[in-house]
ROBA-330514 format. One record per residue (C-alpha): z, x, y. Coordinates in pm, whole numbers, padded with zeros to 5 digits, always signed. Each point is the difference from the previous one (the first is absolute). Layout:
REM ROBA-330514
ZXY;...
//
This chain:
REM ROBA-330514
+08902+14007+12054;-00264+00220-00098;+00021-00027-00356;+00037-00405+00042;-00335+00027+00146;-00178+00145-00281;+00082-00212-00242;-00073-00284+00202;-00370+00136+00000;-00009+00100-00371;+00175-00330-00102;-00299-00245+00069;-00268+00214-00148;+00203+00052-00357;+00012-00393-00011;-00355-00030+00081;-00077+00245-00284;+00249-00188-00238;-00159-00348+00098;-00370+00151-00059;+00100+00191-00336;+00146-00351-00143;-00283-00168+00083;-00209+00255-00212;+00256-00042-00294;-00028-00349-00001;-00356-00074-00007;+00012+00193-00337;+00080-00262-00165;-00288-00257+00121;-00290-00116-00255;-00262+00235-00187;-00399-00128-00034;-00034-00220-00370;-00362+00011-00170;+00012-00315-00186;-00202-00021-00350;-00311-00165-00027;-00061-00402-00116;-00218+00033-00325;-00219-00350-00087;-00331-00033-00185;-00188-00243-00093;-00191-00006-00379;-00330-00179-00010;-00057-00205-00211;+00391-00006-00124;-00100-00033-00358;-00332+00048-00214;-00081+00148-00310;-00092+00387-00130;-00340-00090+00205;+00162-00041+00313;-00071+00246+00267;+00376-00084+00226;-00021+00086+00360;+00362+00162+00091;+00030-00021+00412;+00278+00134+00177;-00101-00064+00359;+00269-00249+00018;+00243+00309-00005;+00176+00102+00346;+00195+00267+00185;+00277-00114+00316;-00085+00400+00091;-00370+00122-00154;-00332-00275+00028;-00119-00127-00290;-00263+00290-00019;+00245+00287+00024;+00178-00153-00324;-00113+00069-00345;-00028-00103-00297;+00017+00038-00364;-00016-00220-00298;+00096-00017-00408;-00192-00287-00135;+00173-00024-00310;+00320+00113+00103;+00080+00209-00280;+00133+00291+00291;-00333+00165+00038;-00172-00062+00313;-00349-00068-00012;-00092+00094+00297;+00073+00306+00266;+00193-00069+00338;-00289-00151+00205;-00084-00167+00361;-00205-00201-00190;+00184-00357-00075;-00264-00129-00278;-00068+00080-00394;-00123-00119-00213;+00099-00014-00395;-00139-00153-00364;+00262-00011-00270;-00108+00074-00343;+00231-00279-00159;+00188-00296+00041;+00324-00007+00118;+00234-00025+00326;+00047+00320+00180;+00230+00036+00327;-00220+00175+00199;+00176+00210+00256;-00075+00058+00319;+00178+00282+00278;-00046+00092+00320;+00072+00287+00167;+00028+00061+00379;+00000+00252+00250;+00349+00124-00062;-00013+00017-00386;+00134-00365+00002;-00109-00151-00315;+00032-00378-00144;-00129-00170-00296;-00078-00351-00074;-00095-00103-00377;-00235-00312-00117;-00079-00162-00332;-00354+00005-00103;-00094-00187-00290;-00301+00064-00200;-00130-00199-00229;-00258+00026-00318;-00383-00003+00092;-00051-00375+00108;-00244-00159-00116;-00262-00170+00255;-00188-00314-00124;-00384+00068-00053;-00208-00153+00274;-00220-00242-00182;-00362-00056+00132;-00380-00086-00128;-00297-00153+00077;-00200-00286-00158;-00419+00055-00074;-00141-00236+00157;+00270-00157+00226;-00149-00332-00072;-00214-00143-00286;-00126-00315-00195;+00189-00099-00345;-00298+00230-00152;+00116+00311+00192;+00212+00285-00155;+00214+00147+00225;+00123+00312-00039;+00337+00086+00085;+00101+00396+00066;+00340+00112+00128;-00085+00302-00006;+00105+00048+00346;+00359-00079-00052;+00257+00313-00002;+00348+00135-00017;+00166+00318+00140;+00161+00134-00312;-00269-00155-00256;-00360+00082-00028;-00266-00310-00057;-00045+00102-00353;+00384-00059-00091;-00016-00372+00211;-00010-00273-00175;-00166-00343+00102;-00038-00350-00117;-00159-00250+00186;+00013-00396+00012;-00361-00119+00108;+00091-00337+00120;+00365-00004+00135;+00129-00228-00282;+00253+00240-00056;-00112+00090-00329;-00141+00334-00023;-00325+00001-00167;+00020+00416-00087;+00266+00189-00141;+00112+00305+00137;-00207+00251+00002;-00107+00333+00132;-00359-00118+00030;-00025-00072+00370;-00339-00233-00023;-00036-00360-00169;-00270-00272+00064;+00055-00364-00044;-00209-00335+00066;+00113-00291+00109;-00048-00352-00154;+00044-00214+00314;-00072+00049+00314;+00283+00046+00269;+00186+00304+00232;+00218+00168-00289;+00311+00189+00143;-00040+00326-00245;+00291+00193-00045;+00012+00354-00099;+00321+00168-00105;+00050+00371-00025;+00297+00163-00198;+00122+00366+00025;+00148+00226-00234;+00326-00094+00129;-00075-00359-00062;-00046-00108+00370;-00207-00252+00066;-00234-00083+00313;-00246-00300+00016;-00335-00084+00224;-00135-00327+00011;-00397-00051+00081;-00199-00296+00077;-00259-00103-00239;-00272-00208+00138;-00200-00175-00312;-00294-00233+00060;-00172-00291-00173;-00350+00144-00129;-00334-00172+00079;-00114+00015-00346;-00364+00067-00069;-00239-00065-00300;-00038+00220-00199;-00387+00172-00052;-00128-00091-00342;-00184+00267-00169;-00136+00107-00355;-00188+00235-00249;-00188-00089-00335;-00047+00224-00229;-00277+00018-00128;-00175-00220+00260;-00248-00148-00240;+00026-00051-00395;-00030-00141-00366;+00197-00252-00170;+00174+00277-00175;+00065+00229+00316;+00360-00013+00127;+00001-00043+00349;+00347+00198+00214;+00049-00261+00309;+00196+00194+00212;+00210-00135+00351;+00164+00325+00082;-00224+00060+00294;+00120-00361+00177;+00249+00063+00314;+00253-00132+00267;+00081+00059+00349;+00388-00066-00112;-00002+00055-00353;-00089+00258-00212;-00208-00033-00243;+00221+00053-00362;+00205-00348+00200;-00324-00188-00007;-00077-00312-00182;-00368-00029-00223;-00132-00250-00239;-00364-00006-00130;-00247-00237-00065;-00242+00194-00223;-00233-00257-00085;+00028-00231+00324;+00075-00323-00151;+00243-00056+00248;+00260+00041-00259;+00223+00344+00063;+00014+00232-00336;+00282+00217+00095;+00334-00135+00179;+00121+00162+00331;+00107+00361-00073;+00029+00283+00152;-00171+00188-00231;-00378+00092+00123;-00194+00089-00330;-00117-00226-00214;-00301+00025-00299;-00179-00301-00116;-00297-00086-00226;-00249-00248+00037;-00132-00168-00321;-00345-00152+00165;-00217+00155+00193;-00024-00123+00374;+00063+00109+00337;+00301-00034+00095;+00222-00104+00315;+00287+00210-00013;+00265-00139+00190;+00336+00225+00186;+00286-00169+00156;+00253+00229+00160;+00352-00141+00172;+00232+00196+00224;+00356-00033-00021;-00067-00276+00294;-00203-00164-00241;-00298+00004+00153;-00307+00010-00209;-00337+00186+00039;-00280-00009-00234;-00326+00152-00118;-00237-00065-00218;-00272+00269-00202;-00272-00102-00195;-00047+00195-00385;-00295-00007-00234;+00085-00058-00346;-00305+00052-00216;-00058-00081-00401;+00169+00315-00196;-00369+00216-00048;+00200+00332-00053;-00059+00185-00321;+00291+00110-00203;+00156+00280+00099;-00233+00030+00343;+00187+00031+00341;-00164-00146+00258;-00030+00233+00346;-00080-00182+00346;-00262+00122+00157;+00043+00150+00355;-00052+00341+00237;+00147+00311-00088;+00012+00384+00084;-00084+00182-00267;+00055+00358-00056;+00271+00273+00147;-00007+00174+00287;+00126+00383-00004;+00060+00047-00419;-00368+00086-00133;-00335-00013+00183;-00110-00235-00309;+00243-00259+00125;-00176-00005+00370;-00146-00134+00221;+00300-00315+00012;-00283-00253+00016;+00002-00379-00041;-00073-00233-00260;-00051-00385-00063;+00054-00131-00308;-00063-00343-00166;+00272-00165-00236;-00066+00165-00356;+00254+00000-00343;+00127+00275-00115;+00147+00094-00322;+00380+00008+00022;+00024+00227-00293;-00242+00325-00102;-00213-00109-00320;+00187+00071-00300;-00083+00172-00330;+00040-00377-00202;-00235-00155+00305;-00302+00283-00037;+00025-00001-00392;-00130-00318+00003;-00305+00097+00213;-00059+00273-00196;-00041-00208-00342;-00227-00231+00187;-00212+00244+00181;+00058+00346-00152;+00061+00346+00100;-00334+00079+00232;-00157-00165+00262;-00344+00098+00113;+00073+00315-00173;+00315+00083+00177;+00348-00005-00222;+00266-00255+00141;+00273+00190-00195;+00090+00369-00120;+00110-00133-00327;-00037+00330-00141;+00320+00143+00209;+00302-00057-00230;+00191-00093+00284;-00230-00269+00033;+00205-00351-00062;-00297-00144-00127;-00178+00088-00335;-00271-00083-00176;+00004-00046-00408;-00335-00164-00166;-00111-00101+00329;+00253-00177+00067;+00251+00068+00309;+00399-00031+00000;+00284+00128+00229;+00241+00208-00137;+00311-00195-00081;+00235-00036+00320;-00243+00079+00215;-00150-00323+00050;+00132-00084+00367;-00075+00344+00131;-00278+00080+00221;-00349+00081-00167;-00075+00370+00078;-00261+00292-00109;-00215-00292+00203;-00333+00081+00169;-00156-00140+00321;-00218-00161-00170;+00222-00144-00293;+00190-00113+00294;-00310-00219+00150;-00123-00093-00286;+00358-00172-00121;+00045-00148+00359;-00347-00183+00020;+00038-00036-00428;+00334-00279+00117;-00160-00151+00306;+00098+00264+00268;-00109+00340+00150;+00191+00349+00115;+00146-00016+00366;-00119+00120+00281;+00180+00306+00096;+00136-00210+00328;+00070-00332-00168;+00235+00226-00245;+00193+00208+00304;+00023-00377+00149;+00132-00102-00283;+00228+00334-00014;+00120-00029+00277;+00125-00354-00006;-00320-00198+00152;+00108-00267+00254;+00362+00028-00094;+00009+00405+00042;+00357+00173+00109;-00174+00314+00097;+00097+00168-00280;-00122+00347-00166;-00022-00056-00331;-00039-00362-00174;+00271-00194+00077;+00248+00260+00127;+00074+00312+00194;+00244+00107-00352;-00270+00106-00244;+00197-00047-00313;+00047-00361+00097;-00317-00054-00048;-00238+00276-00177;+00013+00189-00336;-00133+00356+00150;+00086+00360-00124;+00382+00019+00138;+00119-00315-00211;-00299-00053-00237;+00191+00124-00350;-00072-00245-00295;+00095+00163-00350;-00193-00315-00147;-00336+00166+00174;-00055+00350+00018;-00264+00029+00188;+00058+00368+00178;+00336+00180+00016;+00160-00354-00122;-00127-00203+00299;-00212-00262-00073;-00134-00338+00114;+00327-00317-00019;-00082-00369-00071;-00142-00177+00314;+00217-00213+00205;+00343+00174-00080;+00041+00096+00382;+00005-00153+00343;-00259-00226+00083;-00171+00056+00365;+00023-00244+00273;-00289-00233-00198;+00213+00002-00320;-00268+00293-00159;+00132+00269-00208;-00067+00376-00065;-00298+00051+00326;+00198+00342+00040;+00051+00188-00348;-00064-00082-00341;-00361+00085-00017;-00275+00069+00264;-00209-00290+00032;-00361-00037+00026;-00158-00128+00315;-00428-00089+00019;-00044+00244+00283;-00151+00346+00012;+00142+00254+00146;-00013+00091+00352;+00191+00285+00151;+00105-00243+00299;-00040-00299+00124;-00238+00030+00279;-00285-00239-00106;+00264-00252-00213;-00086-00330-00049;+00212-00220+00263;-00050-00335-00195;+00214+00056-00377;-00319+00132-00175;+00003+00295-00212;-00202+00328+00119;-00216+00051-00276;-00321+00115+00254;+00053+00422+00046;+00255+00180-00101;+00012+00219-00337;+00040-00081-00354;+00366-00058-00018;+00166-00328+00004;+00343-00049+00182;+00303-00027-00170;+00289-00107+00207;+00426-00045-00053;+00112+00310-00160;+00139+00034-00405;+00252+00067-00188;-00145+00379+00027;+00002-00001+00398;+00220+00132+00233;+00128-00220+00250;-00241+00060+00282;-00286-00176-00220;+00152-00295-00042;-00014-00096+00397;-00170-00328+00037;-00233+00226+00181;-00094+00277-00193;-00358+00055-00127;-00128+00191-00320;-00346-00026-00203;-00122+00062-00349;-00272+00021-00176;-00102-00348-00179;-00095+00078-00343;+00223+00095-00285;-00055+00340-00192;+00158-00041-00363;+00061+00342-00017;+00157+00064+00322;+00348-00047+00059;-00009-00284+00273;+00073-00317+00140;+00351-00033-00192;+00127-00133+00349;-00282-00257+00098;-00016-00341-00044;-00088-00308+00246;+00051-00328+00089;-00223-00296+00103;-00090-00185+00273;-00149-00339-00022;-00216-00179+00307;+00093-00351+00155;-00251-00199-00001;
//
């Protein structure tokens, strides 16, 4: 009974032990916790492009069922050749240029908390550099206009974002016909006129290296013109003259509001008879001579291309032909004579009033003063006219009678004194000049350009001096000598060799300056010393003495035994009376 007992209380507890031990070994075999891999996704922007593309790769569209989107990362291999080009990262965005075309499977993984990782690949196609149409632009100078405007057109503000303006090309097509009026070009301006009024649609076209093509189109506002006359105007030259003088008519100084003056229209009247000598031209110079004298209503008609006419009308004096041969006849007027800052002989600049006066055109030759010489002789009032006795001399005397040297006939007379200067110039009807009427004369007179020596600024155009003065047909000294007159440039009065050549005589004494100068033309004879002036340089001179302005002296007689005046001769001057 006893032992019944114990087992009874030993039985229950085993089972309860059993029971609780194979509930242990059962829920051994229940589920374990599962990290599941990441979801890789990314997004390429823009999904294709070209080697200039910077792509945006974004994986924020990733995700985790375990780890947030910020505890994943990331790592990608643009070009999926199996190197990643980037380290595992938090960071979801990259960014990536490729260096040529092609289509790469960029991959993408993701890795999370628990060492998970996934991968997702994409295509990405890249393409050659595009090429972006230029943008085409320009402006128009002045936006609007009349049908005598010229507008300029610049498109110089167009561009392109591979090319540079230089390498653009442009044409444009003024009036929107549709035919372009330039050719391509890399020169960005033109200018055009219109013939018609109207609002012209003007097209510009711009073309790239890669042949694209952009276009602008402008509005052109043209206008109908008022058109007004044109202002008649003209010059004569000379204003007064001889039968023999040809006078320059000359319409170049006419104008128009809308034309310019080269378009203009003239015709002259030169004797107005009412009957028109020239036709319409639009050339502005004309010359003329008048075969009676008279004075004359000279008669311009100028026409725009409006046609509309002005007119003007100039009287000219034509007087009888009193000129002597060879004589150039020199308007009188106001000048400044001398030079300020050379030589204190040239100063004071004072000025002078002249009256109208002829002058000889040429120096007096050897064959002219021979002929005075046989008619009056060597000697006046005791003074020699001529160093015959220098063998340089072109003049000789044999039985008392006086020739020129053969060939020397047309050259200037030299070894000539003062006063076989005078006496030759009052022997033929004239006298010496005044030492203003010749730098008047010099210098040009009333048609003077302001130059410094005779005719020129170029001294060799115009002047045998001692750079150019060589002539192996008359040694003189060193082989320079004295040329034929008239072989050079005339001045602006058509007369010859007043610079170079030979000095030439002038009546007045000689002052050291020119305070107390006649102002009226005259010569200076009252004061002064002994020697007379000579003026305009030689063949011997140097460049400086043959300025219109330069001033020498020299004693007037001739000494046969002294080696002198091989370099001075004259010309005349004859009074109008």
């Amino acid at each position: 009974m006893k032992k019944i007992k114990i087992l009874s209380l030993v039985l229950p507890g085993l089972i309860a032990v059993m029971l609780f031990a194979g509930c242990g070994k059962d829920s051994s075999t229940g589920p374990e916790n599962i990290n599941n891999a990441p979801i890789p996704n990314f997004t390429v922007t823009p999904d294709s492009g070209t080697v200039n593309t910077e792509f945006i790769f974004d994986a924020s569209s990733s995700s985790d069922a375990e780890d947030s989107l910020s505890a994943l990362k990331v790592r990608f291999d643009f070009d999926g050749d199996g190197n990643f080009d980037t380290d595992w990262n938090a960071e979801k965005t990259a960014t990536h240029k490729y260096e040529s075309a092609g289509t790469y499977n960029a991959k993408l993984e993701v890795k999370d908390s628990g060492d998970s990782v996934s991968e997702k690949i994409k295509a990405v196609v890249v393409n050659e550099t595009s090429n972006i149409a230029p943008t085409a632009d320009f402006t128009v100078n002045p936006e609007s206009g009349d049908i005598n405007t010229e507008f300029t057109f610049d498109a110089s503000s167009s561009s392109d974002v591979e090319d540079s303006l230089s390498a653009l090309k442009v044409r444009f097509d003024f009036d929107g016909d549709g035919n372009f009026d330039t050719d391509w070009t890399a020169e960005k301006t033109a200018t055009h006129k219109y013939d018609s009024a109207g609002t012209y649609n003007a097209k510009l076209e711009v073309k790239d290296s890669g042949d694209s093509i952009s276009e602008k189109i402008k509005a052109v506002v043209v206008n109908e013109i008022s058109n007004t006359a044109p202002t008649a105007d003209f010059t004569v030259n000379p204003e007064s003259g001889n039968v023999n003088t040809e006078f320059t008519f000359d319409a170049s100084s006419s104008f128009d509001a809308e034309d310019e003056t080269d378009d203009l229209q003239v015709r002259f009247d030169f004797d107005g008879d009412g009957n028109f000598d020239t036709d319409w031209t639009a050339d502005k110079i004309f010359n003329h001579n008048y075969s009676s004298p008279a004075t004359y209503s000279v008669k311009l008609e100028v026409k725009d291309s409006g046609d509309l006419v002005s007119e003007t009308v100039k009287e000219v004096p034509v007087s009888e032909n009193n000129t002597p041969e060879n004589m150039i006849f020199v308007e009188g007027g106001s000048f400044e004579m001398g030079f300020a800052g050379f030589s204190f002989d040239e100063e004071p600049v004072h000025t002078v009033n002249l009256q109208d006066f002829y002058i000889g055109k040429y120096e007096v030759t050897n064959a002219e003063y021979v002929v005075f010489l046989n008619d009056q002789g060597n000697q006046v009032n005791g003074q020699y006219c001529l160093n015959t006795e220098d063998d340089r001399c072109h003049i000789y005397e044999e039985n008392g009678q006086f020739t020129v040297k053969e060939g020397k006939e047309n050259y200037p007379v030299i070894f000539v004194s003062w006063y076989g200067a005078k006496a030759y110039a009052e022997w033929i009807g004239g006298r010496l000049p005044s030492e203003s009427e010749w730098e008047y004369a010099a210098r040009g007179g009333s048609q003077s350009q302001g130059y410094t020596y005779s005719g020129s600024n170029n001294l060799t155009d115009v002047a045998w001096y001692y750079d150019n003065s060589f002539n192996s047909d008359n040694n003189l000294e060193d082989g320079r000598g004295t040329h034929p007159v008239g072989e050079l440039a005339e001045n602006e009065l058509g007369i010859c060799d007043m610079s170079g050549n030979v000095w030439e005589w002038c009546e007045d004494k000689w002052h050291n300056d020119y305070n107390g100068a006649p102002s009226d033309g005259s010569a200076w004879i009252e004061g002064g010393s002994d020697p007379r002036i000579i003026r305009g340089g030689s063949w011997g001179a140097f460049s400086s003495m043959c300025r219109v302005f330069y001033r020498a002296g020299f004693y007037p007689e001739v000494n046969p035994d002294a080696n002198s005046f091989h370099d001075y001769g004259f010309r005349i001057v004859i009074d109008i009376d």
